[in-house]
N, C-alpha and C positions, 0 to 999 in steps of 0.2 A: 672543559666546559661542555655541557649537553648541549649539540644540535636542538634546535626548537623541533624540528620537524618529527624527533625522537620522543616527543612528550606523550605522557599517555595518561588518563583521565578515566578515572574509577564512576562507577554511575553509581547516581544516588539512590541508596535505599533505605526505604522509609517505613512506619508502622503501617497496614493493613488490618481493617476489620468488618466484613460483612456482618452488617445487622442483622440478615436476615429474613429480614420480613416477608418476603414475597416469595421464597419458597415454600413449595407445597410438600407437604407432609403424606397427606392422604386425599382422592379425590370422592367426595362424598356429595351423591345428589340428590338423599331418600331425606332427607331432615327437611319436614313443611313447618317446623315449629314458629321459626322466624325468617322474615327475606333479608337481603342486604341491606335495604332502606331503612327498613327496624333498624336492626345492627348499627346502622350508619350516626341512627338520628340518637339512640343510645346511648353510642361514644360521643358525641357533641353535645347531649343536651344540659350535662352542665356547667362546662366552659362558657355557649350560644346564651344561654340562660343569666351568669355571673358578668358579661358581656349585655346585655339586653339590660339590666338593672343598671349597669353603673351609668351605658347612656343616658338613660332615659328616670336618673334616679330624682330630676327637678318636674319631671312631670306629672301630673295631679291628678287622682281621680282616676285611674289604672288597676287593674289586677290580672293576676296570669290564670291561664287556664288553660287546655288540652283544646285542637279543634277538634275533637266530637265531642265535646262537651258544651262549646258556645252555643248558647240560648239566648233570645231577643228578649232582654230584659228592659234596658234602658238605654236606647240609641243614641246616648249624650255620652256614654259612659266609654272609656277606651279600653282596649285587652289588650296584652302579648300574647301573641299564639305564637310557638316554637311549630316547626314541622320540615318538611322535604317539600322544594317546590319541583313543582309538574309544570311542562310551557306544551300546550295540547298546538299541533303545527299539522295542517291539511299536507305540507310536503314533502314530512316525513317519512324514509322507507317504512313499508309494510308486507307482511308476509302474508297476508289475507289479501292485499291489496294483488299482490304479485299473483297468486292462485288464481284470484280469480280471471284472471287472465288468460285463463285455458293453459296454464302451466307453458305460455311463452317466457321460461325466465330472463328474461335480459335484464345484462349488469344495468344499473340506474347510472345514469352521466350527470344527474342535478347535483352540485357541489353544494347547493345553498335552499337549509330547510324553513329559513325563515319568511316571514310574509306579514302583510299589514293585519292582516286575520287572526295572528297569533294572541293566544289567551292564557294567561298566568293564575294557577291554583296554588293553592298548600294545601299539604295533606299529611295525616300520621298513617297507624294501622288501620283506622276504621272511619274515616271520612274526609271530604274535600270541599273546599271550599272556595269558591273563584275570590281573585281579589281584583279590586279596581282603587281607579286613584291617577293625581298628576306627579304623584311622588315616587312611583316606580318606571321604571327602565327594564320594558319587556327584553329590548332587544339583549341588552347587556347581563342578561342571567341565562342559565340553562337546567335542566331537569336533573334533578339529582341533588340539588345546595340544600345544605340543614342551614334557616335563617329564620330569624326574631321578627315578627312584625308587630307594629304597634298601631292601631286603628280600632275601628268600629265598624260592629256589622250593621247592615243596612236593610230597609223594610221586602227589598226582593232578595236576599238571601245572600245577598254580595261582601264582600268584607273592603270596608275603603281605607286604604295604608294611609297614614300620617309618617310612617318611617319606619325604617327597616334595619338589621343592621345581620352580620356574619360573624361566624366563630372568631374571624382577625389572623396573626401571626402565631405561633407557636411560643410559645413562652420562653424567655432566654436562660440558656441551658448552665447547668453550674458546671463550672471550670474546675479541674482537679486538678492537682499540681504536676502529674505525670504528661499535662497534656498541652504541652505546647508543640506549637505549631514550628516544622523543621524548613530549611531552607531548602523547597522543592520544587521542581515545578509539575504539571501535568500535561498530556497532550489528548485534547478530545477530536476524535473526528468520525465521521457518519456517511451514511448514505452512499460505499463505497460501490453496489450495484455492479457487479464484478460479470452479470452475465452481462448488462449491454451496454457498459463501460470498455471501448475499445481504445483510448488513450493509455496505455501500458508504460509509457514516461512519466508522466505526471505518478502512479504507482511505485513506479523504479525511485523516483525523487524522493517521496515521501521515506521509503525503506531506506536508503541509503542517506539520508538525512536523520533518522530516529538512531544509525547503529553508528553512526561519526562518520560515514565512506563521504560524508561529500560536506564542501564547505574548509575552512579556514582555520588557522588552529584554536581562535577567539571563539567560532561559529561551533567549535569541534567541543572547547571548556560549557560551554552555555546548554549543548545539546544531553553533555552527559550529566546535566542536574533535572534532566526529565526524568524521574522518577516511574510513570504508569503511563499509558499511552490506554485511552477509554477509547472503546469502537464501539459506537451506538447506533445500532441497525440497521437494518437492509443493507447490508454488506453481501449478500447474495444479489438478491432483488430490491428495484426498487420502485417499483410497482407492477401490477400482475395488468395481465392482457384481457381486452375486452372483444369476447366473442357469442356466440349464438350456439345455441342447442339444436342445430341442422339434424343431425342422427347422432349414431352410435358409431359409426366409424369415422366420423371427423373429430367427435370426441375421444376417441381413445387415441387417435393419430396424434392430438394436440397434448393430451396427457402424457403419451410418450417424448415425445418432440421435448415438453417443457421440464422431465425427472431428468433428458440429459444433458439439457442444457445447466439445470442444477449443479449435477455430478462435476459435471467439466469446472465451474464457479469454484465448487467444495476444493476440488484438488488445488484450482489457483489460489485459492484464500489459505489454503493450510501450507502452500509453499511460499506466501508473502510472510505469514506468521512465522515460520519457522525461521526464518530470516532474522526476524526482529527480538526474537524470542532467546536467543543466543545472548542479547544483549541488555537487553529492558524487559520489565515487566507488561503485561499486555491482558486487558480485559474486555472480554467479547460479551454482549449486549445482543440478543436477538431480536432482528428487530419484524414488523407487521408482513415481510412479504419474505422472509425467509424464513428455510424449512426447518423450523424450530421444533420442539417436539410440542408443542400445541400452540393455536392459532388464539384464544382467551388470552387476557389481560389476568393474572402476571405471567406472562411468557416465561416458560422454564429456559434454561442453559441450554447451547448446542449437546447433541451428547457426544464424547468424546470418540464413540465411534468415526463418526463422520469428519473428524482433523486426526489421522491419524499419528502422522510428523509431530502436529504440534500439542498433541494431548499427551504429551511425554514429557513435555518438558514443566519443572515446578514455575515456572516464571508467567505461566499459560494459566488464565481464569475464568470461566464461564459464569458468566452472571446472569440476573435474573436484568424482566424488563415490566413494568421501572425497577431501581433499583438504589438501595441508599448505605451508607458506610462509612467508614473515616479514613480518610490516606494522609499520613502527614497531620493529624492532631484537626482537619478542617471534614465537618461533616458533608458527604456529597450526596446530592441527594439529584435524581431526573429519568429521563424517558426518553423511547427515542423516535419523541414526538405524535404519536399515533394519539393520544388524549387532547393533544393541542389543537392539532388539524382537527377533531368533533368537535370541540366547541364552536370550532368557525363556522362550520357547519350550521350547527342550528342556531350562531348567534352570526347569520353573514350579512345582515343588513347595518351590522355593525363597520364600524371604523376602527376598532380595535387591531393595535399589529402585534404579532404572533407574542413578542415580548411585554404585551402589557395584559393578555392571557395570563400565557407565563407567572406572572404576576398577581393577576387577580385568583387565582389558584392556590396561593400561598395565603388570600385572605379568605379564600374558602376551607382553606384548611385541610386540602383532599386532593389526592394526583390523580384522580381522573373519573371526576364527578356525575359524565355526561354517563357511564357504564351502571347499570349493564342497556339500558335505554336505547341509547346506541351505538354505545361501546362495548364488542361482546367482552368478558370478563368470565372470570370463572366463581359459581355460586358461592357466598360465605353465609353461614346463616348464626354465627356465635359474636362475630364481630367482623368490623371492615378495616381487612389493612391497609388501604388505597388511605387513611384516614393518616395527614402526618400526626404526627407525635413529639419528632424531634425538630427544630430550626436549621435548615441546611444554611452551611456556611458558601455553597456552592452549589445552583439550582439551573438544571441544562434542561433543554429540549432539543432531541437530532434532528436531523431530515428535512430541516427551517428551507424556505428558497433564498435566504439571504443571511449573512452573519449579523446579528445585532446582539448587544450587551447593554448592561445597567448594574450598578451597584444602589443599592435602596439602602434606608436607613427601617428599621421596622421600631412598633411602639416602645419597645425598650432595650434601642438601641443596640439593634441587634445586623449587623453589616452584610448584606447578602448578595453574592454577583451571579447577576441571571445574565443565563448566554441561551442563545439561536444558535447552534449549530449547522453551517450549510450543507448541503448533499454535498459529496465531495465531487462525484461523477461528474456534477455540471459548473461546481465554482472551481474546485483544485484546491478548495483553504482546508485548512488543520486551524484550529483554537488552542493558543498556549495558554496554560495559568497557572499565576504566579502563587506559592499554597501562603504565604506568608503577608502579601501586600492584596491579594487579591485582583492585582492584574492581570491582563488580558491582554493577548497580540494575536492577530491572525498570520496566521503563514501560508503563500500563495504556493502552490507547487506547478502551476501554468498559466494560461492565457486565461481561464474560463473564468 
């Protein structure tokens, strides 16, 4: 009879598939033909459009038309105008603003661009147009949304909403027979900030917890149906330092000071990976304060230079950020977090929590709508990827200050678990999930 303690436990592996989308091909900045916005409002405007009719198909007395085309015809009379809304904000960063400041750059500490002053436009390629009305919620939009409004303009040039409405959910996706969903699970965690994360246990746990070294032989069968283990950003850094432009040798002091603090990061992270990488599959995620090979939205892959250990082995994946695919028959689709935190920003007079963002992002139909505005991003001028496409079966954001989940039903019934992912450095949680039920468990790996 076999000893239990002799048991040994194959990990599961499963189908993988990068979509894609968010890598760059070629970096092109000479094409004035069209901006994002175009781009943007192009791919949505006849979903927003097919959407804007079926709401609004019992109301009377309506016809569509472009805003630069609205004309004060008949003030009785109501239009859809489709467009990109603009939320024009006195406390939003500015680089004129900054200048003329006598070139004293200092980083800006205002977390929140919103204010009672704030004014709500829509606009296409060639005009704008304020809108007013009791029927909009300045606070609760941000710059960047393709959305349908239905009103009437008014004799000082104003447009007043009777109702509004957004592209919605992604259409549910047709099921092929190849594609079921396998018995897996996944482990998401973020925020692992390895330069000023000085807890080295909590680290040790997590490793030794992912490869079977710790735990029970019940805790040991469970651990080896983790399939992928996502690490979603700022796994370097996990935020960057707020200093003054004194001279030229305080600055170069601190520039040096902070590449070796990197270095040192880099080697720790490619000897935890390399750990885990023996064992399980493992997908890195760069995230906004790590030195990724560019700082724009969609962040490319670490390059494999810099993991030298662990970009050897096939079980090692560099991902883009955001970033979307199929593990296990269940499309995943998220960020790590950097589009969430802007919204709050310019939407902070709100009560909205990070997870019902999250959320309203999935009826805007776009992973990070607030860009390039201000979110920097990198230029598209033929189409916008940030633009979903497909219905994730599974919608993250990293670098959350707290774990929170939700499973939603969407308009046609389409099941989708949105998770908060916490920083790790200061909760200690890992996110399990279940690829088949779509459960969710957090796992504590300390006190924090």
């Amino acid at each position: 009879m076999e000893d239990d303690d002799s048991r040994k436990y194959n990990r599961k592996i499963v189908s993988f598939k990068d979509y894609g989308r968010f890598k760059l091909a070629e970096k092109k900045y000479d094409d004035t033909s069209l901006n994002i916005y175009t781009a943007r409002l192009n791919d949505l405007r006849e979903d927003i459009l097919h959407k804007a009719k079926f709401k609004w198909s019992k109301s009377a007395n309506y016809s569509y038309t472009e805003v630069s085309c609205l004309v004060l015809e008949n003030p009785e009379k109501s239009y859809i105008l489709i467009g990109i809304l603009y939320k024009d904000q006195k406390l939003k960063p500015s680089l004129l603003r900054e200048l003329s400041k006598e070139l004293q750059l200092e980083a800006q500490s205002n977390k929140n661009y919103s204010s009672a002053d704030d004014k709500l436009f829509l606009e296409d390629k060639t005009l704008r147009i304020r809108l007013v009305g009791n029927h909009i919620s300045i606070q609760e939009v941000v710059t960047g949304l393709v959305c349908a409004i239905l009103g009437h303009e008014l004799e000082n040039g104003t447009f007043w909403v009777e109702d509004w409405c957004f592209p919605g959910y992604c259409p549910k996706p047709c099921i092929s027979s190849g594609s079921l969903v396998e018995n897996a699970k996944i482990l998401l965690v973020s925020g692992l900030d390895l330069v000023s994360n000085t807890d080295q246990l909590s680290l040790d746990l997590l490793s030794e917890w992912i490869t079977g070294m710790a735990g029970c032989i019940n805790v040991q069968e469970e651990e080896a149906i983790i399939a992928r283990v996502i690490i979603a950003g700022n796994t370097i850094r996990g935020s960057t330092k707020i200093y003054y432009h004194k001279g030229y040798q305080e600055t170069k002091s601190y520039d040096q000071l902070k590449i070796k603090e990197d270095i040192i990061a880099m080697h720790k992270l490619d000897t935890f990976l390399s750990n885990i990488l023996h064992c399980c599959c493992v997908m890195l995620m760069p995230g906004e304060f790590d030195p990724a090979c560019n700082y724009s939205m969609p962040q490319q892959p670490f390059h494999p230079c810099t993991l030298q250990k662990s970009a050897r082995f096939k079980s090692m994946y560099g991902a883009t950020n955001p970033w979307i695919g199929n593990i296990g028959g269940r499309i995943i689709a998220g960020s790590c977090g950097g589009p969430i935190i802007d919204i709050m920003k310019i939407a902070g007079l709100s009560q909205l929590s990070p997870l019902e963002w999250l959320e309203r992002t999935l009826i805007w139909r776009h992973y990070a709508p607030t860009g390039p505005d201000t979110l920097p991003i990198h230029p598209f001028f033929k189409n916008d990827p940030f633009v979903m496409k497909e219905c994730p079966d599974i919608y993250f954001a990293g670098n959350m200050d707290k774990y929170d989940t939700k499973l939603i039903t969407a308009d046609e019934g389409q099941m989708i678990r949105l998770i908060c992912i916490p920083k790790f450095s200061e909760s200690k949680i890992a996110v399990l999930v279940n690829l088949q039920d779509l459960t969710t468990q957090p796992i504590s790996f300390g006190n924090g």
